[in-house]
C-alpha positions as CSV (number, residue, x, y, z in Angstrom):
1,X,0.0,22.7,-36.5
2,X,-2.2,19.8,-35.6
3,X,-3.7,19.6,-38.8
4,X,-0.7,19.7,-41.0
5,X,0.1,16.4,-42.6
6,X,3.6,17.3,-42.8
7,X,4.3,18.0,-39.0
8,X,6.6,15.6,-37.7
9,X,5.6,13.5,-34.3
10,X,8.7,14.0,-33.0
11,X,12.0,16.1,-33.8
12,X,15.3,14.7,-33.5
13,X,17.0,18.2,-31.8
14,X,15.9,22.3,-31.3
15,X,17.5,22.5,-34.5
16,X,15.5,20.2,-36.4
17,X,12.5,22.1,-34.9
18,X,13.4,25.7,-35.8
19,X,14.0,24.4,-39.3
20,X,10.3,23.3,-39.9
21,X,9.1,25.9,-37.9
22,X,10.7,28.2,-39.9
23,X,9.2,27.6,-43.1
24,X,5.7,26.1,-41.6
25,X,5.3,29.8,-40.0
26,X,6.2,31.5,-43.4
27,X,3.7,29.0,-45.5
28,X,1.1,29.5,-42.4
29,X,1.3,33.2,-41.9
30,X,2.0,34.0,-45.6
31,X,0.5,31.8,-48.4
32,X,-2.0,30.1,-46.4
33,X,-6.1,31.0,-46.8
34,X,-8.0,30.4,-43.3
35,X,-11.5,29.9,-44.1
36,X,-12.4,31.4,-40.7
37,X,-10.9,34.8,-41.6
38,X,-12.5,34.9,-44.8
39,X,-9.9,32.8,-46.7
40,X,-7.6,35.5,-46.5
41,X,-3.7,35.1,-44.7
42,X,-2.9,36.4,-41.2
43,X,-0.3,38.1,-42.7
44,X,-3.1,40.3,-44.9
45,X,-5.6,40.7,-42.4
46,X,-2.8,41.5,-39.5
47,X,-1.3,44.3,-42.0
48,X,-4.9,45.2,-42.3
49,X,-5.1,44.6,-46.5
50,X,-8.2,42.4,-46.0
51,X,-10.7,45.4,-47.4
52,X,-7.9,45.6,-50.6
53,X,-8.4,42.0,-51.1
54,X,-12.1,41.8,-50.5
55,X,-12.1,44.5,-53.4
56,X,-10.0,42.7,-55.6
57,X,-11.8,39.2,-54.9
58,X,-15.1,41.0,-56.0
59,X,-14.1,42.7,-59.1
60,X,-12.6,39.4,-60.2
61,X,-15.8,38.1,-59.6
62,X,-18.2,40.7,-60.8
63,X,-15.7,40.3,-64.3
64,X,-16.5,36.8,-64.5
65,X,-20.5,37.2,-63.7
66,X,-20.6,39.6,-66.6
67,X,-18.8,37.3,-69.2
68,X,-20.6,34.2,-67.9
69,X,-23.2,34.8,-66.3
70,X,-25.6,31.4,-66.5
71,X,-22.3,29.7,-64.4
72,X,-23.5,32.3,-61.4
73,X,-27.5,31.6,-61.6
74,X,-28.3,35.1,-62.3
75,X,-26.0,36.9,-59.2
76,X,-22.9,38.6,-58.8
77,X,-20.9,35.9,-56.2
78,X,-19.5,37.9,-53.5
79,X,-16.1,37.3,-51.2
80,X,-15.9,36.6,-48.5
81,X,-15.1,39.4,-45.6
82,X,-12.7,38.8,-42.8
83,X,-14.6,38.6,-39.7
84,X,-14.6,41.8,-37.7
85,X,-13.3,40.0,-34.8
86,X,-11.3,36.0,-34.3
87,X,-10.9,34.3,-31.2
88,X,-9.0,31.5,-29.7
89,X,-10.6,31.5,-27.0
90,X,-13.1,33.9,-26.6
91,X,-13.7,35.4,-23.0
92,X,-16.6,35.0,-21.1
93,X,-18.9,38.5,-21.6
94,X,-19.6,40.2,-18.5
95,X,-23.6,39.6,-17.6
96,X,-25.5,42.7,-17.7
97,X,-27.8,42.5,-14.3
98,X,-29.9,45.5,-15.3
């Protein structure tokens, strides 16, 4: 929420604050692309349709490498993939003494 220009610095009731959170979660969790999980939504990785769009994204691109290909420097671009694992804050991994 930090980063959205929009957020208010202060809301005048609960009210006011459910109303914006209700449609910041919806844009957030729903139209949003996080570059950190492969500029895909939570929504699609969470309902676990991130291989679906991965596929998508690269036929899409594969089309557009066959029609044009001197805009790609001679290679097919590839999407990204969501990353097998995302952390807020990552644990500490137990040492291995051995």
């Amino acid at each position: 929420m930090k980063y959205c220009p929009e957020f208010p610095d202060r809301f005048g009731a609960i009210e006011d604050a459910r109303i914006f959170c209700k449609d910041f979660f919806h844009w957030y969790n729903l139209e949003h692309m996080h570059t950190g999980i492969g500029l895909m939504t939570p929504a699609q990785v969470h309902l676990g349709k991130a291989d679906e769009v991965y596929e998508q994204r690269a036929a899409v691109l594969e089309a557009a490498f066959k029609d044009r290909q001197n805009r790609f420097k001679g290679r097919i671009p590839l999407p990204r993939h969501a990353p097998k694992e995302v952390w807020i804050n990552r644990p500490e991994r137990e040492e291995k003494l051995h």
